[in-house]
MOPAC internal coordinates of N, CA, C and O (Angstrom, degrees):
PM7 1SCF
backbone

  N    0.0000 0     0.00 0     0.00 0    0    0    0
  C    1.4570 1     0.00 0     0.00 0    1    0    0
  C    1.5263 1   109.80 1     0.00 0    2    1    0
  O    1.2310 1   112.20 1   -82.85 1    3    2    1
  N    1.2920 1   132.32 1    97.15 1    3    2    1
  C    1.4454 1   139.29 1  -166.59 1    5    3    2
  C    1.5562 1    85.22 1  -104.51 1    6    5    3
  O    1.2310 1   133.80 1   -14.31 1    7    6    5
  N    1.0940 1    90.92 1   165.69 1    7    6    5
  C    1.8567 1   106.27 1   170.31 1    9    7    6
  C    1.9184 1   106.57 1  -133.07 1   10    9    7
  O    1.2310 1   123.84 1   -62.53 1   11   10    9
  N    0.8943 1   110.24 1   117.47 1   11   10    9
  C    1.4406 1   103.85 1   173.65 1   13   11   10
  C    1.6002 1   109.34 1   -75.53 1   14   13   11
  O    1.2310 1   109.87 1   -52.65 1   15   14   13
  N    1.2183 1   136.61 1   127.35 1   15   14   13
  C    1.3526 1   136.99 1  -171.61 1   17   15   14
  C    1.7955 1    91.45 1   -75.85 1   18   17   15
  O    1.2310 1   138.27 1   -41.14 1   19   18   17
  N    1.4220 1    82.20 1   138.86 1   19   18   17
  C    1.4460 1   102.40 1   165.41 1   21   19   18
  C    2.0098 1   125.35 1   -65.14 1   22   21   19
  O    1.2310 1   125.25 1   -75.91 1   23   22   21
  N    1.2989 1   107.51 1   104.09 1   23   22   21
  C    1.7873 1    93.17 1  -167.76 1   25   23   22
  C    1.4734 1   102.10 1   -56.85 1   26   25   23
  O    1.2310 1   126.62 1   -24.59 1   27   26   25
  N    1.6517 1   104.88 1   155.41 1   27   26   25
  C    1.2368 1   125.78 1   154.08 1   29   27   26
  C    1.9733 1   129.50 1   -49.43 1   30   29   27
  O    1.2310 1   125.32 1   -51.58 1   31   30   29
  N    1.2911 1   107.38 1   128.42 1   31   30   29
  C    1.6128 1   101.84 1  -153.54 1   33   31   30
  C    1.5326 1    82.57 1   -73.17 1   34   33   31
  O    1.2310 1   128.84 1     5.26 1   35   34   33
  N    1.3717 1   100.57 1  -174.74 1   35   34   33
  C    1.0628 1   108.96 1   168.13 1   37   35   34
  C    1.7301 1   128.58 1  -159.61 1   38   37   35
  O    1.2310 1   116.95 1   -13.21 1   39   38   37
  N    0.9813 1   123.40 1   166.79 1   39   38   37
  C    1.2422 1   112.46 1  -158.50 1   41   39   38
  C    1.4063 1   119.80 1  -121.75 1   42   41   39
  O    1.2310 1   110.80 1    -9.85 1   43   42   41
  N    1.3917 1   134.91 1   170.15 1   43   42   41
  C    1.4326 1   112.45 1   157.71 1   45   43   42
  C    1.5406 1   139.50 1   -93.74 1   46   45   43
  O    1.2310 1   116.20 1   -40.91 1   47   46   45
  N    0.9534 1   124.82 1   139.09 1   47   46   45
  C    1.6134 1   123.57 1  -173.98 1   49   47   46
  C    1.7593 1   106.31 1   -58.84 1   50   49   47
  O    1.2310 1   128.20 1   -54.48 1   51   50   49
  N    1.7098 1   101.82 1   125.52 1   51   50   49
  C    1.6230 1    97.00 1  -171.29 1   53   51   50
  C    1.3861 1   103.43 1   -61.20 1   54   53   51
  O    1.2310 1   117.66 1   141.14 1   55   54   53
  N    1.4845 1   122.05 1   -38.86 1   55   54   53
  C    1.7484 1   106.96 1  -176.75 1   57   55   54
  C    1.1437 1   127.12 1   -97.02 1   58   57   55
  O    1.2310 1   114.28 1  -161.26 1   59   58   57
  N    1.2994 1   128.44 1    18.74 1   59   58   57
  C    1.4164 1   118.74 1   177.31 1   61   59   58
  C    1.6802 1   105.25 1  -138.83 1   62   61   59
  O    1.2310 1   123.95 1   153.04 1   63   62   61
  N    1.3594 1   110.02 1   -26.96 1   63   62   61
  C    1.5253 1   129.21 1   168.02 1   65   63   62
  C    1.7050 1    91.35 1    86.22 1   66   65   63
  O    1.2310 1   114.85 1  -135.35 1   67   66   65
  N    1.4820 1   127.37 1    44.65 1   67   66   65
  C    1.4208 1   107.07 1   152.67 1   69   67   66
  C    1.4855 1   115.95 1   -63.40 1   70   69   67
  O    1.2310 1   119.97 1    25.77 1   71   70   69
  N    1.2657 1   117.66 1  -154.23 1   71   70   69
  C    1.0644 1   140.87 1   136.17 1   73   71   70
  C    1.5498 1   114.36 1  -106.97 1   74   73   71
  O    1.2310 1   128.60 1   -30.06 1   75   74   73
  N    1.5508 1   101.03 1   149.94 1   75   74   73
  C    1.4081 1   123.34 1  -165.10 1   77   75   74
  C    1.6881 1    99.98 1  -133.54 1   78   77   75
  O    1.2310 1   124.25 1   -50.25 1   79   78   77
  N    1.4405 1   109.44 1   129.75 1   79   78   77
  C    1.2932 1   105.20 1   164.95 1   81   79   78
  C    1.8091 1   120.07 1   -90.15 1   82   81   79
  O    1.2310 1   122.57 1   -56.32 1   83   82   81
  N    0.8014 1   112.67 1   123.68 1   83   82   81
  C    1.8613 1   121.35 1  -172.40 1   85   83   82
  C    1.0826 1   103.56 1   -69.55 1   86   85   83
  O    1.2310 1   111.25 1  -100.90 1   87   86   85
  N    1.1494 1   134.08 1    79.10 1   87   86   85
  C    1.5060 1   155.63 1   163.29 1   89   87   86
  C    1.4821 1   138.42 1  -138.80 1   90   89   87
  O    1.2310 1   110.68 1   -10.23 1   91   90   89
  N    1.3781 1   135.12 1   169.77 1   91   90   89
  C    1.2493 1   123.75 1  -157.01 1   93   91   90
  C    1.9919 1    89.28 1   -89.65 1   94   93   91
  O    1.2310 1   117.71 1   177.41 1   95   94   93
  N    1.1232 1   121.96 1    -2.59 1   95   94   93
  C    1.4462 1   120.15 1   179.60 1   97   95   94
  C    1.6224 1   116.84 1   -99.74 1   98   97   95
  O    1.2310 1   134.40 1  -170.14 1   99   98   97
  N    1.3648 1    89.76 1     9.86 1   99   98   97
  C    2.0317 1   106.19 1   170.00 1  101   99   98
  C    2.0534 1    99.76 1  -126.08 1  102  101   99
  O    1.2310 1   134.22 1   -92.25 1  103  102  101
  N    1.7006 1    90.10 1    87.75 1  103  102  101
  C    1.6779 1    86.92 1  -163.22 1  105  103  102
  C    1.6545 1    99.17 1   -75.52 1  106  105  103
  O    1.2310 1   122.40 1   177.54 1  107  106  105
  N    1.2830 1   113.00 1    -2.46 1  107  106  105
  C    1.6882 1   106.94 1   167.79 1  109  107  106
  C    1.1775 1   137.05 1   -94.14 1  110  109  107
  O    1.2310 1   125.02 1   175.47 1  111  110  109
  N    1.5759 1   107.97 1    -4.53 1  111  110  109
  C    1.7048 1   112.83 1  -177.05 1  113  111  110
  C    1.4431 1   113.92 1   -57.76 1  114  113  111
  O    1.2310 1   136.09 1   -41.24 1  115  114  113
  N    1.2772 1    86.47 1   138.76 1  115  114  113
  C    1.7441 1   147.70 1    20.47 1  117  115  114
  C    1.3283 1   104.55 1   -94.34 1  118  117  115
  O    1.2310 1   105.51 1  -170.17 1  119  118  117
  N    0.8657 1   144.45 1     9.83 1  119  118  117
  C    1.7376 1   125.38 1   173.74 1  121  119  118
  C    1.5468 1    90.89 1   -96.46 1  122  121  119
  O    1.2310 1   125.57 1    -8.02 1  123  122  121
  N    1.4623 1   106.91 1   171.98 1  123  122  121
  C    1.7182 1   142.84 1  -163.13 1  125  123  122
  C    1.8646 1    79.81 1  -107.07 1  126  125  123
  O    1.2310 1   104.29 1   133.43 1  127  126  125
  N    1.1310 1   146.59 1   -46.57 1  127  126  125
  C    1.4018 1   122.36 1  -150.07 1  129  127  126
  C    1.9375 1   106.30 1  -156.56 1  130  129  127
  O    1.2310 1   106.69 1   -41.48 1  131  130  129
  N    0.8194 1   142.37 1   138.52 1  131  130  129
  C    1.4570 1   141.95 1  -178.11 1  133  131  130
  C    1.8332 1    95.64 1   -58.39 1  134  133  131
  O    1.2310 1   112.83 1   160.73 1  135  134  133
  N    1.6139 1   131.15 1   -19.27 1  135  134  133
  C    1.1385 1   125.45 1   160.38 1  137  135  134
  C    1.5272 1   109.33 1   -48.23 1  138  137  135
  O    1.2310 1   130.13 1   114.70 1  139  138  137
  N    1.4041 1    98.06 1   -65.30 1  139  138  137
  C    1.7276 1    99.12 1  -158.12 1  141  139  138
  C    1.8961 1   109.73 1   -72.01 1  142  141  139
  O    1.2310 1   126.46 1   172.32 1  143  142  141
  N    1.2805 1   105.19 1    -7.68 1  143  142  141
  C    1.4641 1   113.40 1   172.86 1  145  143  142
  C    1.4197 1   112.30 1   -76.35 1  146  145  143
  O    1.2310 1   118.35 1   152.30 1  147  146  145
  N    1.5158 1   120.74 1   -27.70 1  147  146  145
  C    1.7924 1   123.96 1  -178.03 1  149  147  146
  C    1.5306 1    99.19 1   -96.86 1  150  149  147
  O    1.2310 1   115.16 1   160.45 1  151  150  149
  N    1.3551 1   126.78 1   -19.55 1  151  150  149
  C    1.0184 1   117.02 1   152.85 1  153  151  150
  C    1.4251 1   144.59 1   -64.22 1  154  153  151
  O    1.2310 1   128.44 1   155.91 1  155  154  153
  N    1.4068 1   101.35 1   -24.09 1  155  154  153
  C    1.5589 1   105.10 1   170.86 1  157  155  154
  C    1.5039 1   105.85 1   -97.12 1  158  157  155
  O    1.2310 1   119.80 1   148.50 1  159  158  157
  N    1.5410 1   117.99 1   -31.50 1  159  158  157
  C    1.8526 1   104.15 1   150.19 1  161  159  158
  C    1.0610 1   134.71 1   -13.15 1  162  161  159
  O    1.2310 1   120.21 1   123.72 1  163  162  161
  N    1.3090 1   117.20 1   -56.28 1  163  162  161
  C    1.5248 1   142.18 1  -122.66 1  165  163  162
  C    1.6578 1    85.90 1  -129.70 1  166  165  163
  O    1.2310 1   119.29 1   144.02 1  167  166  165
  N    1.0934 1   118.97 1   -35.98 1  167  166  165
  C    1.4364 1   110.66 1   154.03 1  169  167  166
  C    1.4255 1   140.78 1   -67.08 1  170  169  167
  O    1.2310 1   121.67 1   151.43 1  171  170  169
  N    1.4014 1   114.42 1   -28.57 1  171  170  169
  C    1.7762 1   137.10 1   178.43 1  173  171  170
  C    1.7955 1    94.91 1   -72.45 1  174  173  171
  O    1.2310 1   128.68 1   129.20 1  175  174  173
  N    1.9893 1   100.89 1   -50.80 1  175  174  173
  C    1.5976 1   103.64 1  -163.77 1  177  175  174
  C    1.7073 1   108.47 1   -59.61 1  178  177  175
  O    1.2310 1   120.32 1   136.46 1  179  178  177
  N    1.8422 1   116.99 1   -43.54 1  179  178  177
  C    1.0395 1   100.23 1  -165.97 1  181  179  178
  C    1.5885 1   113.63 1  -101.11 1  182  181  179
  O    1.2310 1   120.05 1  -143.65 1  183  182  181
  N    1.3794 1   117.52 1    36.35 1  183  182  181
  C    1.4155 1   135.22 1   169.33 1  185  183  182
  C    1.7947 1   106.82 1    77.96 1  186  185  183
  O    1.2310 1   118.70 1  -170.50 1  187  186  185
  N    1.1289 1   120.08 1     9.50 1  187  186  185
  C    1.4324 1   107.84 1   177.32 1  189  187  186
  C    1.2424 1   114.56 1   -81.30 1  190  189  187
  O    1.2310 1   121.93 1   173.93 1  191  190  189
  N    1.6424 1   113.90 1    -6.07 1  191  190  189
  C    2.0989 1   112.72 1   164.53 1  193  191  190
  C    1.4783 1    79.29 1  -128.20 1  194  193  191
  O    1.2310 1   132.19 1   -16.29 1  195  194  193
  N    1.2996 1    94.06 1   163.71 1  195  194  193
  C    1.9182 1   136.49 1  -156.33 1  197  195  194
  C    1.1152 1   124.27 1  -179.22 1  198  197  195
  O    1.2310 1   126.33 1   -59.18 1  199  198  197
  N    1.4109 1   105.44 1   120.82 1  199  198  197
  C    1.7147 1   100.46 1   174.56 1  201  199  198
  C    1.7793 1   118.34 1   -90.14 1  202  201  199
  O    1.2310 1   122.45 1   -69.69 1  203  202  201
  N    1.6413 1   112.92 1   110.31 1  203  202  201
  C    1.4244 1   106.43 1   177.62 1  205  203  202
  C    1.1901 1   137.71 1   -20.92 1  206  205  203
  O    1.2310 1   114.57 1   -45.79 1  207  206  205
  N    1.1291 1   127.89 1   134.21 1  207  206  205
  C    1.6885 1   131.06 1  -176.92 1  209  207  206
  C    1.4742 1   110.67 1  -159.87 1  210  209  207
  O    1.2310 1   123.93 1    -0.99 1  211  210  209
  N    1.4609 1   110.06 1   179.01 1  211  210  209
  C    1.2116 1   122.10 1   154.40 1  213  211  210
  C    1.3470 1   125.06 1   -36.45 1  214  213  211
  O    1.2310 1   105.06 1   -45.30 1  215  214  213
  N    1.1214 1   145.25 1   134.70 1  215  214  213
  C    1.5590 1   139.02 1   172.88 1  217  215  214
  C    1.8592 1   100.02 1   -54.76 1  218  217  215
  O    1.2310 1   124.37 1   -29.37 1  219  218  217
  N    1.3201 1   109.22 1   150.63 1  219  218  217
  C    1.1867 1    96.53 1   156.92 1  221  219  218
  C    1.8905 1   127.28 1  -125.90 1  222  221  219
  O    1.2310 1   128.40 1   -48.57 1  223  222  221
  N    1.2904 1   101.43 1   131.43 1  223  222  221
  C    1.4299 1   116.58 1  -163.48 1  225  223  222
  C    1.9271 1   117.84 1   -47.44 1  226  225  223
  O    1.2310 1   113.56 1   -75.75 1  227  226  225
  N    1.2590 1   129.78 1   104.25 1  227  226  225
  C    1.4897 1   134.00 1  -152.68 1  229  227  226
  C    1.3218 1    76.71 1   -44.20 1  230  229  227
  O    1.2310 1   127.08 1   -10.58 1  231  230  229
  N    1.6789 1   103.98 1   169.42 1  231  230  229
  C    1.4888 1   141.07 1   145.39 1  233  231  230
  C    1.4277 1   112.22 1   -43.10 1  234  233  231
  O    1.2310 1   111.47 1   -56.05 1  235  234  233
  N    1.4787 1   133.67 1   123.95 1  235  234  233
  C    1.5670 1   112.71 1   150.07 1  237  235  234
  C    1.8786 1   107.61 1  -116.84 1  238  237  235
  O    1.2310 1   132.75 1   -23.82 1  239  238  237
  N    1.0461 1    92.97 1   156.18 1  239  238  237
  C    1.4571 1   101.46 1   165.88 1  241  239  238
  C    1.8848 1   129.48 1   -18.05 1  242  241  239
  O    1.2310 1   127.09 1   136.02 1  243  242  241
  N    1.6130 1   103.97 1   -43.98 1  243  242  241
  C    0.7057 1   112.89 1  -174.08 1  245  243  242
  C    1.2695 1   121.09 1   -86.09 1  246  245  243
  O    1.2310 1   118.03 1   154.84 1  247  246  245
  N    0.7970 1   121.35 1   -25.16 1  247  246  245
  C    1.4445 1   135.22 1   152.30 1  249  247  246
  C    1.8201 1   124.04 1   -32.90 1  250  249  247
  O    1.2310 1   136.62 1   145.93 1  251  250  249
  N    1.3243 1    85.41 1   -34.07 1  251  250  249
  C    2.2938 1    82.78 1  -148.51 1  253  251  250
  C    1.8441 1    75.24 1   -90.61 1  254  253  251
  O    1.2310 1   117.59 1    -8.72 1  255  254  253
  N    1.0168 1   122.19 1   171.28 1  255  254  253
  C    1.6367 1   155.13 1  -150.24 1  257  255  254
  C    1.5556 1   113.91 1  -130.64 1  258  257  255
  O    1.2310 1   123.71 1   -90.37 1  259  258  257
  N    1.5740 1   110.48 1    89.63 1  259  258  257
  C    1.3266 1   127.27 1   172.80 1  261  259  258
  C    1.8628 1    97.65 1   -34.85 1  262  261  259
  O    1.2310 1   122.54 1   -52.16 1  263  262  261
  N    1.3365 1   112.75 1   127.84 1  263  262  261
  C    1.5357 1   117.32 1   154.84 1  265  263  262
  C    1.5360 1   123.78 1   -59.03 1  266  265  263
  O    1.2310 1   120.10 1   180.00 1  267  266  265

């Protein structure tokens, strides 16, 4: 009575669209490479991904707090 282990699913990498196996032997998932992981960094940091919201209302002067 053998059991064939069930493979690890796997997923796709958000920036390059590999496939990724979901396991502790894919130390970047969900990304395919620590490249495509500073790439989607580097996307959140310089505002080109965003999570939807409310607008938010600029700064005015009146606002900020004499020292």
């Amino acid at each position: 009575m053998s059991r064939d282990p069930t493979p690890p699913p796997t997923v796709q990498c958000p920036t390059c669209g590999r496939r990724v196996e979901w396991s502790a032997r894919s130390p970047w998932r969900p990304f395919c490479s620590d490249r495509c992981r500073l790439i989607d960094l580097g996307a959140w940091l310089d505002g080109s991904r965003a999570i939807p919201g409310a607008p938010v209302p600029p700064e005015s002067a009146e606002d900020e707090v004499e020292p």
